[in-house]
Each structure stands twice: as structure tokens, then as C-alpha cells.
N, C-alpha and C positions, 0 to 999 in steps of 0.2 A: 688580406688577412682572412676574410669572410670563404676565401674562395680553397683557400688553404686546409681552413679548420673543415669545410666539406669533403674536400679528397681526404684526409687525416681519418672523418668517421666512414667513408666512402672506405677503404681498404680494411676497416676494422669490422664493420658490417659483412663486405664480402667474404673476410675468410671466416667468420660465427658462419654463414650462413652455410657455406662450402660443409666445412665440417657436420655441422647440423643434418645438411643430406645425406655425408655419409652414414654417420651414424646409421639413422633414419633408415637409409637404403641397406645395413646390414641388419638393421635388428625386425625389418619389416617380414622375412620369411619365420622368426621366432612366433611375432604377434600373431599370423595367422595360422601357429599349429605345427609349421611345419618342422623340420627337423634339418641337420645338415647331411648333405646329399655326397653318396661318395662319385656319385656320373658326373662326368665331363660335359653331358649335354648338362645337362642342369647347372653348371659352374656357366657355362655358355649363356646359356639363357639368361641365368644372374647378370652375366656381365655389361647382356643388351638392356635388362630391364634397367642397371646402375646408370648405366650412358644415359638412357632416353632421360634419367630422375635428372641427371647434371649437367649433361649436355645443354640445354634449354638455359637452364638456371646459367650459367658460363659465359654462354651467349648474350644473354642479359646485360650480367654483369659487363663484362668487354665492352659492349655499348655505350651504358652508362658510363663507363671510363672512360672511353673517348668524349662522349657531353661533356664531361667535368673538365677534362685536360682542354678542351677547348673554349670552356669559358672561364678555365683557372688564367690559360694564357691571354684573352680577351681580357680579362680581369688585371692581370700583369702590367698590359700595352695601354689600359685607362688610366693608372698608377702613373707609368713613367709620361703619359701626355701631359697628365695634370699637373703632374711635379714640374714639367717641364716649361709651363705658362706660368707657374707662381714665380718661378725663377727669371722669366722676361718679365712679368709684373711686375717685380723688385726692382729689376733695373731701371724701366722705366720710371719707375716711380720717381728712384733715385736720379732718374733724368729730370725728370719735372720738380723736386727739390732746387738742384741746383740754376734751375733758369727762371726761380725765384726772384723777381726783379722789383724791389721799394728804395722810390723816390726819396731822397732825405736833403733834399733844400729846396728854395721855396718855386724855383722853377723849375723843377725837376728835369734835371737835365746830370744831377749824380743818384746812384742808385748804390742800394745795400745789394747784392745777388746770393742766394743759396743756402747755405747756414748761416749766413750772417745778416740775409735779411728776414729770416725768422728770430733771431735775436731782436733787431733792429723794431721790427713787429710786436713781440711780450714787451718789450719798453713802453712800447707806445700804450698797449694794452694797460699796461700797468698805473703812467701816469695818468689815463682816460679814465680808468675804476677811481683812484684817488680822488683827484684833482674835477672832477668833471660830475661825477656820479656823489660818490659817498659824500663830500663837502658839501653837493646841493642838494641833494637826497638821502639825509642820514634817518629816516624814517623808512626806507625801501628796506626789505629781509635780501640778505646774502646773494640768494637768488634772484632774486629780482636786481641787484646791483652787480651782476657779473652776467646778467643778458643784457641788462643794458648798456653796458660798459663795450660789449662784444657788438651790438650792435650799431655802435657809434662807429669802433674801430669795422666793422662788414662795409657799414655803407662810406666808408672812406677808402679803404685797401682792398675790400673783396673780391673785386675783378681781377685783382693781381695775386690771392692766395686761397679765395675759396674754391678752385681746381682742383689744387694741392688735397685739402680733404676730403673732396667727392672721391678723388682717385683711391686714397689711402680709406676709406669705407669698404668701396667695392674691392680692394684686394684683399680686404680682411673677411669680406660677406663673402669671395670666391673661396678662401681655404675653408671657411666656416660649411659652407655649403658642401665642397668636394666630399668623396668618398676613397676607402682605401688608403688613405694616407694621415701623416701623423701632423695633427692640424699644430699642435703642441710646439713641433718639430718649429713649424714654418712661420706662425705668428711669435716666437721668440727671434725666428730672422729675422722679420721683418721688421719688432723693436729693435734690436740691436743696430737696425741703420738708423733714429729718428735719435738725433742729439736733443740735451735738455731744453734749450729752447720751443723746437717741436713737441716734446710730451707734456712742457707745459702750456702753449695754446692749444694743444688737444687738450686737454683735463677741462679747459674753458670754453671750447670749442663745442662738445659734447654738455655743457650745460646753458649754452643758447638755444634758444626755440629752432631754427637753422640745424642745428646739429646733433638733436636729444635721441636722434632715431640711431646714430653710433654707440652711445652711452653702453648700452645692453654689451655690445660685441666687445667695447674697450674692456670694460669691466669683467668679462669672460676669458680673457687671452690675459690679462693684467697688463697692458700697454703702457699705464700709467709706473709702472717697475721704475723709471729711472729716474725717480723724484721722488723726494719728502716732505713733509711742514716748512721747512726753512726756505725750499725754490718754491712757496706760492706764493700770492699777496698774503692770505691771511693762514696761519697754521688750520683753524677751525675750517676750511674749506675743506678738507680731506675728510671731512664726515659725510658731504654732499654724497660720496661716493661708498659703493660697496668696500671692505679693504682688500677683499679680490682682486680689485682694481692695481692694486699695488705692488701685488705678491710676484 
């Protein structure tokens, strides 16, 4: 886009200036008095003096046009690389989703896998905040009862989903980061793959100590879009957050 809107004033610039010499170069025999000449040497002469005024200036230009068409297309080839790694990012991502593997009986020997063990996971979340936290801690503020809450469930299941959101940071800090491209574009794809279970241990995820460093990025892209009041524990949790977050 950057590279674009340069070649755009780049051609608009060269023909003001082109013009500007002519001018310039015909009204230059006025300014000094002179008069127009009916000799053919003297049209002659004009004609070497006009070259020498444009010739130069032309040359330039063309230059600079080749710079520009070669770093418009260098510019181009950064575009289609980076588009082209968000899109293996996805996948993968979407690889590492599905090989999501939580234990669910007491020898674990069956498991929830993919989207279903991030379900299987906000349950657990959910009855650990209840049942574990606010019943024994009904003196702890919101925040402090959903790091704790998150913490219980980290140090029990983390090994087996805290991946999952280191990974899903860094693809969203890579579009965030890139240039040239429509970051807009590519953090709406990359929501559009996390089912509600997913955007709901992100919203919780991102207000554990663990996780406060994504918060900024979630809240910027609105990740949180595919939830309301009614899919959290408490409706009032939805204030924790910008309403950016949700847009």
C-alpha cells in the first residue's frame, strides 16, 4: 500500500516537474530580453539548450522509477510471504487445536481430544471458580477469583493446553507486527476458527497473571466477538474488558 501510494506521487511529481521545465525553458529567452528569433541557428541552439534543461532532469527521473518499481515489487513479494506464513500459522494452529488431548476419568486412560476437550476444559474452569474459589473465598474481588480459579485449572491441565495459547499469541503478535497487509483481514480469520469454548478460556485465560500480556492484542483484534454475558460465569465479567474486545 505504502509502496503504491509512492509510485502514485512519483508519476504525479514527474509530469508537474517535466512541464514546469518546459515552461521554464520557453519563457527563459523572454526573461532575459531577448525576442523570438526568425534563424534557424537560433531555433537550433534553443533546441540544444531545451535537451541539455530535460535531458538530465528525464534521466533522473527514469532512475528513480526503476528504485521505486523495484522496491514496489520487493514490497509486493514481502506481502505475498507474510500472507503466506499466516496462512501455515492457521493451520497449524488448527493442527495443535485438534491434538488437544484432557484426560476425563480418574486413570486417565480416556480423553476429550480438540474441540471437545476445550469444552470439556471451560467446565472444569467453571466448576473450579464456583465450587473451589468463590465458596471458599467469597471475600476475593472478581479478579482475583478467576486467576485463581485459572490457576488451579494451569497447574492441573497446563502441560496439556498451555501450548495451545502461547501459539495462538504469537500468531496474532505476528499479523499484529507484519507490514503491508490487512491485519483486520487476518485476525477476523483466525477468530473465525476458535469455537465458543476457545474464546471463552481466552477471555479467562488473558486475565490470569500467565496470560495478562495477550489481553492488549485480544482486546485490539476483538477475539472475544463470539461471546456474550450469558457464555461467561458471571455477566459482570465483561466489564474486566475493553468492549473492543467484543466488537
Amino acid at each position: 500500500m505504502i509502496m503504491k501510494t509512492n509510485m502514485k506521487y512519483y508519476y504525479w511529481t514527474s509530469g508537474i516537474l517535466i512541464v514546469l521545465c518546459l515552461v521554464l525553458a520557453f519563457l527563459y529567452p523572454i526573461f532575459i530580453g531577448f525576442s523570438v528569433s526568425d534563424q534557424s541557428s537560433d531555433w537550433s541552439n534553443f533546441g540544444s539548450y531545451l535537451g541539455g534543461v530535460i535531458g538530465p532532469l528525464l534521466g533522473l527521473l527514469a532512475f528513480v522509477g526503476v528504485l521505486l518499481s523495484i522496491a514496489n515489487q520487493n514490497s509486493e513479494n514481502y506481502k505475498a510471504e507474510t500472507e503466506n506464513r499466516i496462512i501455515k500459522h492457521i493451520e497449524f494452529h488448527h493442527n495443535i487445536c485438534n491434538n488437544v488431548k484432557i484426560p476425563y476419568d480418574i486413570k486417565e486412560t480416556k480423553f476429550k481430544e480438540g474441540r471437545q476437550a476445550f469444552e470439556f476444559l471451560y467446565e472444569k474452569y467453571l466448576k473450579t471458580f464456583l465450587k473451589e474459589v468463590e465458596q471458599q473465598n467469597p471475600h476475593l474481588d472478581e479478579e482475583q477469583k478467576i486467576d485463581n480459579a485459572f490457576s488451579k485449572l494451569y497447574k492441573k491441565e497446563g502441560n496439556k493446553f498451555g501450548f495451545y495459547f502461547r501459539n495462538l499469541f504469537y500468531l496474532i503478535k505476528y499479523i499484529d507486527d507484519s507490514k503491508e497487509i490487512d491485519k483486520n483481514h487476518y485476525s477476523k480469520l483466525v477468530r473465525a476458527q476458535l469455537s465458543t469454548p476457545e474464546i471463552q478460556l481466552l477471555m479467562y485465560n488473558c486475565l490470569f497473571k500467565k496470560g495478562k500480556g495477550f489481553k492488549s492484542l485480544v482486546t485490539k483484534y476483538g477475539l472475544l466477538n463470539g461471546i456474550d454475558e450469558t457464555e461467561m460465569i458471571k455477566p459482570t465479567h465483561k466489564k474486566l474488558y475493553d468492549s473492543k474486545a467484543f466488537e
